[in-house]
C-alpha positions in Angstrom: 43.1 -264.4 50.1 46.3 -266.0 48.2 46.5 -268.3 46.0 49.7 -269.1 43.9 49.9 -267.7 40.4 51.5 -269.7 37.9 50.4 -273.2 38.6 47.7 -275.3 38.4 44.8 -277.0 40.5 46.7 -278.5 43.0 47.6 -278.8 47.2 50.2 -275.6 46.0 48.0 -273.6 43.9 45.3 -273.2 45.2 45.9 -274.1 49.3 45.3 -271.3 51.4 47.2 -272.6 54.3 46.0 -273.5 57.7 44.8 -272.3 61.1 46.8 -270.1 63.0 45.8 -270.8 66.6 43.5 -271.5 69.1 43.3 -268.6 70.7 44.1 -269.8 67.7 43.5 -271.7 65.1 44.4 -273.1 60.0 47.9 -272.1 58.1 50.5 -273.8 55.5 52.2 -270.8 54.0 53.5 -269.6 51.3 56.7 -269.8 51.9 56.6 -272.7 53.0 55.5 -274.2 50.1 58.4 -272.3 48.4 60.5 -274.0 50.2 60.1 -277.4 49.1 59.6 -276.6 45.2 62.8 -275.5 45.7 64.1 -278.3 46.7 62.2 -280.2 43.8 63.5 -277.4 41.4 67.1 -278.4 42.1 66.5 -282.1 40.6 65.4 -280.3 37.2 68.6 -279.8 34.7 70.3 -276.9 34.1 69.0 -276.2 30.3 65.3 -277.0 30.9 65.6 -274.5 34.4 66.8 -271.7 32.2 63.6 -272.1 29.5 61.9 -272.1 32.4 63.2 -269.4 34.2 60.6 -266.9 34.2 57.8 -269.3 34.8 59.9 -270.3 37.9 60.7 -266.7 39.3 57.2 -265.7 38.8 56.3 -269.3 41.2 58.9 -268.8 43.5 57.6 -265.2 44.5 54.2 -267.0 44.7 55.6 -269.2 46.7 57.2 -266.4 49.3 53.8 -264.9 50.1 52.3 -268.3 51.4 53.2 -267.9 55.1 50.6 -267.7 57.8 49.4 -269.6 60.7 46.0 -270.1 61.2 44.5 -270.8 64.5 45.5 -269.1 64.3 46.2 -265.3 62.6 44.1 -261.5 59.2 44.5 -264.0 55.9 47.7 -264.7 53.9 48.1 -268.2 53.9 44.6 -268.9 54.4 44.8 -268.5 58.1 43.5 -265.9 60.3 45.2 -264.1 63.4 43.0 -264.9 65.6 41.5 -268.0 66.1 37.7 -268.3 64.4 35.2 -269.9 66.3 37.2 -269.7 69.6 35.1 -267.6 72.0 31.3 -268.9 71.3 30.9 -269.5 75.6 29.8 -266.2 77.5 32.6 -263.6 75.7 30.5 -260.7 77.0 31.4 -261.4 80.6 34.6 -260.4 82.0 36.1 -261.1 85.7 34.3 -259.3 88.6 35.5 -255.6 89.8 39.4 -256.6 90.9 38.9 -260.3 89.8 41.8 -261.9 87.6 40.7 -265.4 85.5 43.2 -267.5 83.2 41.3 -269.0 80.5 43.1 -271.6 78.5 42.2 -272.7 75.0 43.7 -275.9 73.2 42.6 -277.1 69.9 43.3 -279.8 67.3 43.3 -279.5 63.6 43.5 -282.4 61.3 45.0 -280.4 58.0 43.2 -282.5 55.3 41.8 -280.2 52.5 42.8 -277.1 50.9 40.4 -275.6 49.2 40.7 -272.8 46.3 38.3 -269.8 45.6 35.3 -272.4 44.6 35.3 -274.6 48.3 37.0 -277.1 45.6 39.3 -279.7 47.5 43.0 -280.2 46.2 43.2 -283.7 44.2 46.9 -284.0 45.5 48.8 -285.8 48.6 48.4 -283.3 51.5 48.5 -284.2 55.2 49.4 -283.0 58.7 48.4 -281.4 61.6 48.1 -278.0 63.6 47.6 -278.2 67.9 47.5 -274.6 69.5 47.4 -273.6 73.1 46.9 -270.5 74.5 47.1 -269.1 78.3 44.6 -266.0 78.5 44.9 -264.1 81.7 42.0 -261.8 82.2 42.2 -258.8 85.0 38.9 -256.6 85.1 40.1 -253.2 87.5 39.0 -252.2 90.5 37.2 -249.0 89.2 33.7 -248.3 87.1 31.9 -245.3 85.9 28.4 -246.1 86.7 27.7 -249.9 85.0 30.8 -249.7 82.9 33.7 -251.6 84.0 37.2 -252.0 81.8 39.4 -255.0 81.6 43.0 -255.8 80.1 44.2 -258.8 78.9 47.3 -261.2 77.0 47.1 -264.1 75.4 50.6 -266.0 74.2 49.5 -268.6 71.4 51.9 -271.8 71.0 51.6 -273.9 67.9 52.7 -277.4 66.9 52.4 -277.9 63.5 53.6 -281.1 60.8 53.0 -280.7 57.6 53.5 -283.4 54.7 53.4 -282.4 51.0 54.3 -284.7 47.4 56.4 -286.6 50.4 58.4 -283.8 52.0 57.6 -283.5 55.7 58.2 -280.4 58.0 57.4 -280.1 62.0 57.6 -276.8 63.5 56.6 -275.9 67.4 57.0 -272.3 68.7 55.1 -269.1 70.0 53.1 -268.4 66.9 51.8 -264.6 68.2 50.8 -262.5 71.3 47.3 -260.8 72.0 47.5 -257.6 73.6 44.2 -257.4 74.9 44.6 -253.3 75.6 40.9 -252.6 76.7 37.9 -254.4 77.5 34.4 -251.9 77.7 31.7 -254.3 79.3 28.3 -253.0 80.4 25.3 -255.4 81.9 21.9 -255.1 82.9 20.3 -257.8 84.1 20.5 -260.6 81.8 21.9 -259.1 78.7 25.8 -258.6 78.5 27.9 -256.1 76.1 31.5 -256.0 75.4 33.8 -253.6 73.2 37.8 -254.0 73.3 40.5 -253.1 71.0 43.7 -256.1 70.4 46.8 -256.0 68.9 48.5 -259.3 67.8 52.3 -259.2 66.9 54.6 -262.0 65.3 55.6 -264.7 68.5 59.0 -265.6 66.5 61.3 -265.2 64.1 60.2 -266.3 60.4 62.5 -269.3 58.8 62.5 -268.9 54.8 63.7 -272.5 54.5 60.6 -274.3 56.7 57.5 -274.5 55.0 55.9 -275.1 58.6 56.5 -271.4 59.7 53.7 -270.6 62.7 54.3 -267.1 62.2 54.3 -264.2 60.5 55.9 -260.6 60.3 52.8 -258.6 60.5 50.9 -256.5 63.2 47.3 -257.1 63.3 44.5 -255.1 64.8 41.3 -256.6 65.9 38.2 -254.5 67.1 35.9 -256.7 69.0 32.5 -256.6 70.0 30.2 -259.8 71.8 26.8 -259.4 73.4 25.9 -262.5 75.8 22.1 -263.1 76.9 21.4 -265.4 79.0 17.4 -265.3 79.8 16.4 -268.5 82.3 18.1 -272.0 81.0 19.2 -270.7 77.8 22.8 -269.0 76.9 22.8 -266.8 73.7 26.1 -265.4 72.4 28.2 -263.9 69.9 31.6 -262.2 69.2 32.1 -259.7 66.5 35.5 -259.2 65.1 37.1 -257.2 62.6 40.7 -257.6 61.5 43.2 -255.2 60.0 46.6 -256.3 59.4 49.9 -254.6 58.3 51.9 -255.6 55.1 54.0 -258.9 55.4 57.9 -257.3 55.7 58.7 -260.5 54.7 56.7 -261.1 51.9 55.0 -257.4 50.7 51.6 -259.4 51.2 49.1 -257.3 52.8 46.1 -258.9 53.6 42.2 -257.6 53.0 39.7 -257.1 56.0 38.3 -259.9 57.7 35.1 -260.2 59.2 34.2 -262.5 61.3 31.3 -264.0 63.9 31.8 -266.6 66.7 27.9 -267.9 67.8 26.8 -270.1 70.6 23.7 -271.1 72.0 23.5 -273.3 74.6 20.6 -274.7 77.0 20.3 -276.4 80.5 17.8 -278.9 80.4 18.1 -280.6 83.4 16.8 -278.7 86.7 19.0 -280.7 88.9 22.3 -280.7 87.0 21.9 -277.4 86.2 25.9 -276.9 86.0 25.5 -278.8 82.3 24.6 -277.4 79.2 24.6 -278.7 76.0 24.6 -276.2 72.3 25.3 -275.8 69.2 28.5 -273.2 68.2 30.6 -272.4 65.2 31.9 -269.3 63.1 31.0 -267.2 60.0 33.6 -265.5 58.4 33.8 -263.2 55.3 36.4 -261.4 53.7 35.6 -257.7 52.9 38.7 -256.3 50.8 41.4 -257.6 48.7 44.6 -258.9 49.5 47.3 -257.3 47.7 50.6 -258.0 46.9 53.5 -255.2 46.1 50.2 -252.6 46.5 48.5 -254.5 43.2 45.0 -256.9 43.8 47.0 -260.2 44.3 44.6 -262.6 41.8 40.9 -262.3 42.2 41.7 -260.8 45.6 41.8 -264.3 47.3 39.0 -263.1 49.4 38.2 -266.1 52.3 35.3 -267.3 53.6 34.6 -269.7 56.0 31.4 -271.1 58.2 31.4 -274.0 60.8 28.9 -275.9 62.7 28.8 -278.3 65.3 28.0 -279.3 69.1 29.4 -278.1 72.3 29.3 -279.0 75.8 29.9 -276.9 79.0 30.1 -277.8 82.6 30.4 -275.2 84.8 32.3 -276.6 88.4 31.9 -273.1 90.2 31.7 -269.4 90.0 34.7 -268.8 87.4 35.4 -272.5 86.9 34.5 -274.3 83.9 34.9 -276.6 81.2 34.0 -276.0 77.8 34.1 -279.4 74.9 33.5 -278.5 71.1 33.5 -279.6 67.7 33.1 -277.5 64.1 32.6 -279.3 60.8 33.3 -276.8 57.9 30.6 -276.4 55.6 31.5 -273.8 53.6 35.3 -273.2 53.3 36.6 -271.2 50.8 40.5 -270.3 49.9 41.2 -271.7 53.8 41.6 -275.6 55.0 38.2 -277.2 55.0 37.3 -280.0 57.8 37.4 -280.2 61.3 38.4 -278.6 64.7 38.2 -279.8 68.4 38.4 -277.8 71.2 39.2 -278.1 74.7 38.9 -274.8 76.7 38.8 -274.1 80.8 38.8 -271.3 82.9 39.8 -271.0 86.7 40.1 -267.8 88.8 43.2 -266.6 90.0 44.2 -264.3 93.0 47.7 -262.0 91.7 46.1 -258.9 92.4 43.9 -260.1 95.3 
């Protein structure tokens, strides 16, 4: 993951950035944080800026890489393209033969810790906040070979995101990616569910050098996923496997490393006359594989994030394809990414376009 060569400890050095989305999801970038030492750099005189000179070109293309949202997002910036601990609810089962579904996922980050390659918090004044919502519109097709069906989906994510740094505040709100959701393999048997599908997430908007609240960034990611769902009497068992692969920054010549990671839910129904409520535990584990680079060379120790949440959820489901889903995940382990908390809202409702 990145981390900012040529200063010390601090809410610049060593902050990864922030969630990208919710469907998304942790992101202040690099960039952004180039553009307001800029605007401190210009209060410094003339004679001391040219001593310093190479010590500040050296920061300043630091400073350029730190652009990524998180929520949502593979890493630069500390974020990831697609939103960790998002889908720990069923993400095995897809829409019925010819069915459509619109899931919708919101979710709230408080950004209040940035922690360095150690889980270390930064010692200096950093605040804001990141809310993501994104639309997810499901369509499984009206055809199977034998128990496999296939299903297609997209997935706009929107982000709102202020950010306060050493007293320099920044509020950004735009269309932070798109998920191509290309294809969707699920098979079933009984109680036990499997799904493999390919995505591709592309930049939402344009990238603004001078706002260090970007949401986006210029960079194609792909995403193979794979969940297995098991749900034997009361109990739900679930998890989502994803792998992301990203494209170099254009921007910034960041390219970020692999990036593991494992949405988990389990959830249980213990009453057997409200048996539309369940109550679980849910979170994320994530781990990154390879280095990022920068111009092609390992950029610092390789900046490599890690990341692994915790924390309750609570689903009610109103009817077949209806539902509700409330969660929280504390950070235990958070490592060159925001540390702290996320809270999720996420519903899904059937819809009839194709019916």
């Amino acid at each position: 993951m990145e981390e900012l060569m040529a200063l010390p400890y601090s809410a610049v050095s060593k902050g990864k950035g922030f969630v990208q989305s919710c469907h998304a999801a942790q992101g202040t970038s690099r960039d952004d944080i180039m553009a307001l030492q800029r605007k401190k750099l210009r209060k410094t005189h003339d004679s001391l800026f040219k001593k310093a000179l190479p010590f500040v070109l050296i920061t300043l293309a630091a400073w350029s890489l730190h652009a990524a949202p998180r929520a949502a997002y593979a890493t630069e910036g500390g974020g990831s393209t697609y939103p960790m601990g998002v889908n720990t609810v069923l993400p095995a089962i897809m829409p019925d033969l010819g069915k459509t579904e619109l899931l919708n996922y919101l979710a709230d980050i408080p950004l209040t810790s940035l922690n360095d390659s150690h889980g270390r918090h930064s010692p200096e004044a950093f605040g804001g906040n990141l809310f993501a919502f994104a639309p997810r519109l499901l369509h499984t097709w009206n055809f199977a070979l034998g128990d496999f069906h296939f299903s297609t989906g997209l997935s706009p994510v929107f982000q709102r995101k202020y950010v306060s740094v050493g007293g320099q505040n920044s509020y950004t709100f735009n269309m932070s990616s798109f998920d191509l959701q290309a294809l969707y393999v699920t098979w079933s048997k009984g109680d036990l569910h499997l799904l493999f599908g390919q995505d591709f997430w592309f930049p939402g908007s344009s990238y603004n050098h001078s706002d260090f609240s970007n949401v986006t960034a210029t960079r194609v990611t792909f995403m193979e996923e794979g969940a297995v769902t098991w749900t034997p009497g009361n109990w739900e068992f679930s998890l989502e496997n994803t792998v992301q692969m990203s494209t170099r920054n254009r921007d910034t010549g960041y390219h970020d490393g692999t990036l593991f990671n494992m949405d988990y839910g389990i959830s249980y129904r213990p009453f057997p006359k409200l048996r539309k409520l369940q109550f679980g535990v849910n979170g994320n584990w994530a781990y990154q594989t390879s280095n990022d680079t920068l111009n092609g060379q390992r950029y610092m120790d390789g900046y490599k994030l890690r990341n692994f949440t915790i924390g309750p959820q609570i689903v009610y489901d109103f009817s077949p394809g209806t539902a509700v889903v409330l969660k929280w995940q504390h950070a235990l382990d958070a490592r060159n990414t925001i540390g702290g908390d996320r809270y999720w809202v996420e519903f899904a409702l059937p819809i009839h376009l194709f019916d």
